[in-house]
C-alpha positions, 0 to 999 in steps of 0.5 A, spaced: 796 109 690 797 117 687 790 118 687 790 115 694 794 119 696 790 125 693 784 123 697 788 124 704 790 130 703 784 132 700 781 129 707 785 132 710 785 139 706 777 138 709 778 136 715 783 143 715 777 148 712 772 144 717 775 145 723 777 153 721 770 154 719 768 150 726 773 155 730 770 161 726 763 159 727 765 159 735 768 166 735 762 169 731 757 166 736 762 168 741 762 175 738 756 175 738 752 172 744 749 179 745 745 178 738 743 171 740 738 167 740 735 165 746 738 174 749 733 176 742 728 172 744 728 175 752 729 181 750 723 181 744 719 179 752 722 184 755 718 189 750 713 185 750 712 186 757 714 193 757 708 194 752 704 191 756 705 195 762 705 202 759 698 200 757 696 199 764 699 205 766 696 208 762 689 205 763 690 206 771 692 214 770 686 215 767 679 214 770 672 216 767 667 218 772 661 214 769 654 215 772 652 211 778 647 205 779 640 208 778 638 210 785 631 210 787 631 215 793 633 221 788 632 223 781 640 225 779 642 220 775 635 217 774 633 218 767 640 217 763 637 217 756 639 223 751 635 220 746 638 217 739 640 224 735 644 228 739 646 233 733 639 233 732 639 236 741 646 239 740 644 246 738 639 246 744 644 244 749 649 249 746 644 255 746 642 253 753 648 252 757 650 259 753 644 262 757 643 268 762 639 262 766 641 259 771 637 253 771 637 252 764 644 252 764 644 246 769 639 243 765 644 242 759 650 241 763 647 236 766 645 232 759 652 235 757 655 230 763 650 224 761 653 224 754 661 225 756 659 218 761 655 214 755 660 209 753 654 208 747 657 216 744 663 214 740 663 222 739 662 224 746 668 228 746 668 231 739 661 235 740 664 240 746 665 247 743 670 251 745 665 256 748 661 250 751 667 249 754 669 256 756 662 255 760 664 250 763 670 252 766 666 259 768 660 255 772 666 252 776 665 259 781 658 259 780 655 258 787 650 254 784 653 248 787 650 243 784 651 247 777 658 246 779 658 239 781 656 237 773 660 242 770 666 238 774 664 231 772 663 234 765 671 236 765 672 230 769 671 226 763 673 231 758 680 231 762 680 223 762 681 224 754 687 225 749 693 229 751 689 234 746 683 234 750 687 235 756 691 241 754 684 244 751 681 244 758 689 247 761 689 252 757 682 254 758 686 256 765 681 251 770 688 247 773 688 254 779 681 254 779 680 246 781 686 246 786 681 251 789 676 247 790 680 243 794 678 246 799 671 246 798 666 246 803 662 240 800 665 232 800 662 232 792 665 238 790 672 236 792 671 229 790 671 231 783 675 237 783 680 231 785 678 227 780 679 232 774 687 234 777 689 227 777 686 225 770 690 232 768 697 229 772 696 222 769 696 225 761 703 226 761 710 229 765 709 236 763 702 238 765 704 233 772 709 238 773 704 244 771 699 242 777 705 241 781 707 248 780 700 250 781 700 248 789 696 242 788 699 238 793 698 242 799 691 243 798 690 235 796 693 232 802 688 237 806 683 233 805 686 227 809 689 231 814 681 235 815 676 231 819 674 225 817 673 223 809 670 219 806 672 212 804 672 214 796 676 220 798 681 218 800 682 213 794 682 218 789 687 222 793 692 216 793 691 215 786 693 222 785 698 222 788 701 216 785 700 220 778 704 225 781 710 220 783 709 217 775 714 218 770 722 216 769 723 225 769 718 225 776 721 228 782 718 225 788 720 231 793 713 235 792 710 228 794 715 226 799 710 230 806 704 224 804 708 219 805 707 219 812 699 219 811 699 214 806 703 209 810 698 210 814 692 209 810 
């Protein structure tokens, strides 16, 4: 009978601790919800998510210019081979883009431009030269057109690069000269100077900042406003401007007059 009795309290003694256990074991998931289970789970998603979408974000605001198919009416993107050595070339290419001759440095912008569009080069980005690059940037108030239009491509792709990359290009001062090219007679001019602007407004908050400072809003939407654009244009202006509205520190104000002309689009 004792030893009966010593069972039922040691039950009850049981019962009691399991009961206390179960009561703390329900404060703690209650203390606790914000760590729980299913919320680590929704948030893990939730980062998953937001990984994903910077990922796209920054694949969006950037864009290479890549060569267009071959075209039977024209020789410009005709022969996009530049050989299997280019440190063999480079010295060549360097030289001539850095020569008094016109047409020679047309040549090697040229081949220049064809290397930075060529998936194939995984170095394509390392081989321009500061002073290359200071060219470049000159060869933008050539009045060669065409010298001017590869020089563009070629900043174009530099600026679509690494934050790096970018920096080098706005530091070598050609930010106020795209923004005046605008307002440049020709369609294929303004395209690329659109396309190098927005690459540099997509790289990050403190360059989209700097371009706007520069007054590049005004002279972008003039390109809607003027005639009538063509097709691509128009594209590459929309998708400038949402680089300028990118970013949680962005300030929409200096965007706000497109508002009207892109509703309209």
């Amino acid at each position: 009978f004792l030893m009966l009795g010593t069972n039922n309290r040691e039950k009850q003694k049981s019962s009691s601790s399991s009961t206390s256990s179960s009561t703390t074991t329900t404060k703690n998931r209650v203390l606790k919800q914000g760590i729980s289970y299913e919320d680590t789970k929704r948030k893990r998603g939730q980062n998953y998510a937001q990984i994903r979408k910077d990922k796209r974000d920054q694949n969006f605001s950037k864009r290479r210019n890549l060569p267009v198919q071959k075209n039977t009416n024209s020789d410009f993107d005709a022969d996009l081979d530049i050989g299997d050595d280019i440190e063999a070339e480079l010295p060549g290419l360097i030289e001539g883009v850095l020569s008094d001759d016109v047409y020679l440095q047309y040549d090697c912008t040229q081949q220049f431009r064809k290397i930075l569009s060529s998936d194939s080069i995984p170095v394509r980005y390392q081989i321009i030269e500061p002073k290359v690059l200071s060219k470049f940037i000159e060869f933008l108030s050539s009045d060669n057109s065409s010298l001017q239009y590869e020089a563009l491509w070629c900043l174009s792709n530099l600026v679509s690069g690494s934050t790096e990359q970018t920096h080098t290009v706005v530091n070598g001062k050609a930010v106020p000269v795209l923004i005046q090219l605008l307002s440049s007679p020709s369609e294929d001019i303004r395209e690329q100077a659109i396309w190098a602007l927005g690459n540099i407004a997509g790289d990050s908050a403190e360059l989209r900042d700097f371009v706007v400072s520069q007054g590049i809003v005004p002279n972008l939407l003039r390109n809607l406003t003027e005639g009538t654009p063509r097709v691509s244009i128009v594209k590459n202006v929309a998708w400038t401007l949402s680089n300028l509205c990118r970013g949680n520190t962005a300030s929409i104000s200096h965007t706000t007059k497109s508002f009207p002309m892109v509703v309209g689009l």
